[in-house]
C-alpha positions, 0 to 999 in steps of 0.5 A: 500384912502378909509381908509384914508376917513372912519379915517377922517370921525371917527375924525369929528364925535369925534368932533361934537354932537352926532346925530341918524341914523334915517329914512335910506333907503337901496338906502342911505346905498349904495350910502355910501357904500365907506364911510360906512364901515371900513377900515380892520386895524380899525379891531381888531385882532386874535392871530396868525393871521395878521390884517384884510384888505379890500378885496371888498364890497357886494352887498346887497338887502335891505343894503350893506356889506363889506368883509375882510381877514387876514393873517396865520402869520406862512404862510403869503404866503396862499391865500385860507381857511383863517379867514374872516369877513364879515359886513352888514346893513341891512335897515328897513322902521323904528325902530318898524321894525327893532324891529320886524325883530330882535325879529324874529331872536332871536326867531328862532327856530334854536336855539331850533333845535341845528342848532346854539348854542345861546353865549350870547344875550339881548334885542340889540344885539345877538352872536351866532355860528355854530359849523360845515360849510355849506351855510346860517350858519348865521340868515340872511342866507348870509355867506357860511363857510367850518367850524365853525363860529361866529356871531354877529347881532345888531339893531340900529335904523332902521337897522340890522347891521351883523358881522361874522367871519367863515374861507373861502371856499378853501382848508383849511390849518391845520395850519389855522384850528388848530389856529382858533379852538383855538381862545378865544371866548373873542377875536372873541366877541371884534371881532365882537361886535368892529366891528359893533360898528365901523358900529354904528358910521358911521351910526351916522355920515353919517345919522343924524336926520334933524332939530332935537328939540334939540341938545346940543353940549356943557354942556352949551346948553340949551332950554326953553321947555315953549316957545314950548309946553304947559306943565302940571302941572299934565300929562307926558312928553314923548321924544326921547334921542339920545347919542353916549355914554352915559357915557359922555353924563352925565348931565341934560335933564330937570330941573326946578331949577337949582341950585336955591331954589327948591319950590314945584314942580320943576322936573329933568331928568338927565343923570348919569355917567353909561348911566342910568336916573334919575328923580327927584321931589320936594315934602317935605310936601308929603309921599310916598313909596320911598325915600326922600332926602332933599324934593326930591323923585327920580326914576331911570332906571336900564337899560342905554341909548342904544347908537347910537339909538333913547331911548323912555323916559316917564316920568310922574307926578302929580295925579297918582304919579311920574314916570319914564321908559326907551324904553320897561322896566317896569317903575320905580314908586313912590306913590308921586302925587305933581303937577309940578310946575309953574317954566320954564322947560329947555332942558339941562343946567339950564339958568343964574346958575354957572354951566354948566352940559347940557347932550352931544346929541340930543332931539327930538320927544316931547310928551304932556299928561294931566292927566284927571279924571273919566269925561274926564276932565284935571286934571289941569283945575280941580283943577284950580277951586277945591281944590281936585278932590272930593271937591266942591267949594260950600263944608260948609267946603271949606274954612276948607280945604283951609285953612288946604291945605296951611298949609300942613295939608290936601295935598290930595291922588292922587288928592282926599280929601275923606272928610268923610272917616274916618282916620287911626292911622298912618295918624292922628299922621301925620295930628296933628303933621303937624298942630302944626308944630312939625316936625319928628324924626328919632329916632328908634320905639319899636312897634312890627307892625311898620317897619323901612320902614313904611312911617310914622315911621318918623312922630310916632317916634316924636309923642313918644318923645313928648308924643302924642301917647303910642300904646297899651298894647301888644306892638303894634300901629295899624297904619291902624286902625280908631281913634276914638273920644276917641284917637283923643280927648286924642292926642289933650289934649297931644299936648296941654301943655297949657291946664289944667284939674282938673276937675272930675265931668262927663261931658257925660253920657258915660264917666266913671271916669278915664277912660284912655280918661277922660280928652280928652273928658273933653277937647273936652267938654270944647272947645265945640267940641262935644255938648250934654250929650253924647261923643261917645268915640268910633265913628271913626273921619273923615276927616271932623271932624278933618278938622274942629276941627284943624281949629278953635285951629289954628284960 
């Protein structure tokens, strides 16, 4: 009967939403004992020996444990010194600490002492074995055996699950011992690992988490997160994800755009076929130390979602850049700082769209983080009323750098303008450029000091093309050097084909005849850009400066 329950109870779960063991006490774990543990032939099996049947359950202080046998096959008749596997779960009072109990035991000091002998371990899970017999051969210190034996321990949300295989107190037959001493370590880890996934699986059906934010059962499913929460156009987002397997869990967690046109702005979280994240954001007129694809930059995790458990999922945007992280690992980041856009975010499948592609599991657990500035305040009402974190609306130049914003030209760093710091080579190419909309390049460089990573490789390549730039005389750019009047001015007259100098009388005292910048500064002379006798070729140009100056060619 009991087989027959725990088979028809694993086909439901095969049939609805994947859901968490979640807030499971050691009096719930018993009081399922009868449903909680698998029926022996549910078990994998051993060469040379018979499938594993269910002999009688434990008792257990803090959880429940099950007990199986098998079988000699050469001597199906012997009761005693036979291959056994015992099961247990073990309740804590939450996942932190169940955390804290795993981590002590896969710190103990019997591994150092050579008491255990350490197979194979992460941050889940850990399979060990004892190479001679005795009582409390296991971590949890609960399996006696007459020799080796195998072990494997687990977290699972709140809970520690056991699984061990060791031959049985009794006179052991020489057959028995020379068949298990030749057991694959494979085998007994398919074994054991197996086996606690069955336990992960009943844990999943028999306590799921109640009335959980979100639970998508279909690819369709869906939930507009702005109907709920408040959401920051500059913060985080945090939330708990829960799956039984990531990999066919795949699909959408978040998203914004669907498969509409993507405007500035708009955000993604998705599940990939291999149980990893990905998050995306559109950002086509930002520069940033990752990679851009068709206005997207993205990060993803290198670790996957662990199943039948809450994952802790962060994911972050705005001023202070984009950002992604998965539980414990480090999280992935990229340098762009565009603020979220005002579009809906939904939970699983974008609304209204062709198509459905929603993630299969359950959501919960939602978090909401704004960004602040150096005074406490919300990034976000910040800059409601501020073009930059930095620029007063009662700045002379406001209406510069309004204007400047809109045309993409002046975007800001991590929220910031820094009007009067002076501009680097790299930056400025990128600047003009963007304000007479030539757009980039891919073509290749030759400067000894550019990288085929350098940021703003893309943005050079096209100011040699078309002529704006030519480096120095070594073979190199300087990308982080200031520009100076004399560069700027000489950019400007290259960009400008429309402008004619035939002119060789010295407009300022400090520009000599033919020198190399001679007709930038007759360009800024005749634009009335720098008044006065003098031009001072080499003093470094500002944000300001260029602001205003590309703010009267556009007008």
């Amino acid at each position: 009967m009991k087989r027959f329950l725990f088979l028809f109870f694993a086909f439901v779960l095969m049939t609805l939403p994947a859901q968490a063991a979640v807030d499971v006490t050691a009096v719930d774990l018993q009081n399922a004992s009868q449903l909680m543990h698998p029926d022996g032939a549910s078990l994998e099996t051993l060469s040379g020996f018979s499938g594993f049947y269910y002999r009688d359950e434990i008792s257990v202080f803090g959880g429940t444990a099950s007990h199986y046998q098998a079988l000699l096959l050469n001597d199906p008749w012997l009761s005693s010194g036979l291959p056994e596997v015992q099961l247990r779960v073990l309740a804590y009072a939450d996942q932190e600490a169940a955390d804290v109990a795993f981590e002590k035991h896969q710190s103990s000091s019997r591994f150092n002492e050579e008491d255990l002998s350490l197979l194979t371990s992460n941050s889940h899970a850990i399979f060990y074995t004892k190479a001679e017999g005795g009582s409390a051969v296991d971590l949890l210190q609960s399996v006696s055996a007459d020799s080796s034996s195998f072990h494997w321990l687990e977290k699972n949300g709140n809970v520690l699950i056991q699984a061990s295989l060791y031959l049985s107190d009794g006179s052991i037959h020489e057959d028995t011992l020379r068949g298990f001493s030749s057991l694959e370590q494979d085998e007994i880890f398919a074994l054991l690992s197996n086996a606690a996934d069955l336990q992960k699986v009943s844990l999943g059906l028999l306590f799921p988490p109640e009335n959980p934010f979100f639970s998508a059962q279909t690819e369709g499913s869906s939930r507009n997160l702005n109907e709920t929460y408040e959401l920051p156009l500059n913060g985080s987002l945090s939330l708990d994800i829960y799956v039984s397997d990531p990999a066919a869990a795949v699909g959408t967690v978040l998203d914004s755009s669907g498969l509409l046109s993507a405007t500035d702005g708009d955000l993604y979280l998705y599940i990939t076929k291999e149980g990893k994240l990905l998050a995306g954001l559109y950002a086509p007129y930002y520069d940033a130390d990752c990679v851009q694809t068709a206005g997207w930059y993205s990060v993803g995790t290198t670790q996957a979602l662990y199943p039948y458990e809450w994952n802790h999922v962060t994911l972050r945007y705005g001023v202070g850049g984009f950002g992604l992280s998965l539980n414990d690992a480090a999280e992935v980041y990229c340098s762009v700082s565009q603020a979220r856009s005002g579009r809906a975010l939904h939970m699983g499948d974008y609304p209204s769209d062709s198509l459905s592609e929603g993630m299969i599991g359950v959501v919960d657990h939602i978090e909401i983080d704004f960004s602040l500035d150096s005074l406490g305040r919300r990034v976000d009402s910040v800059l409601a009323s501020q073009l930059f974190l930095d620029l007063s609306p009662t700045d002379p130049d406001f209406e510069v750098f309004e204007f400047l914003k809109a045309e993409k030209v002046f975007l800001g760093s991590d929220g910031f303008l820094r009007a009067d710091s002076a501009l680097n080579r790299a930056a400025m190419v990128k600047v003009l450029l963007r304000a007479f909309d030539y757009g980039t390049s891919s073509a290749s460089v030759s400067f000894s000091d550019v990288s085929s990573t350098a940021w703003y490789k893309k943005y050079l390549a096209k100011a040699v093309e078309i002529g704006m730039v030519k480096g120095h005389d070594n073979g190199t750019f300087g990308g982080g050097d200031f520009v100076t009047r004399a560069e700027f001015f000489t950019m400007l007259k290259r960009l400008d084909t429309t402008f004619k100098s035939s002119e060789t009388e010295a407009v300022y005292s400090d520009v000599k005849a033919e020198v190399w910048y001679e007709e930038g500064a007759y360009y800024a002379h005749t634009h009335g850009f720098v008044e006065g006798p003098y031009f001072y070729p080499t003093q470094m140009v500002t944000r300001r400066e260029a602001a205003q100056v590309l703010y009267e060619l556009l007008q």
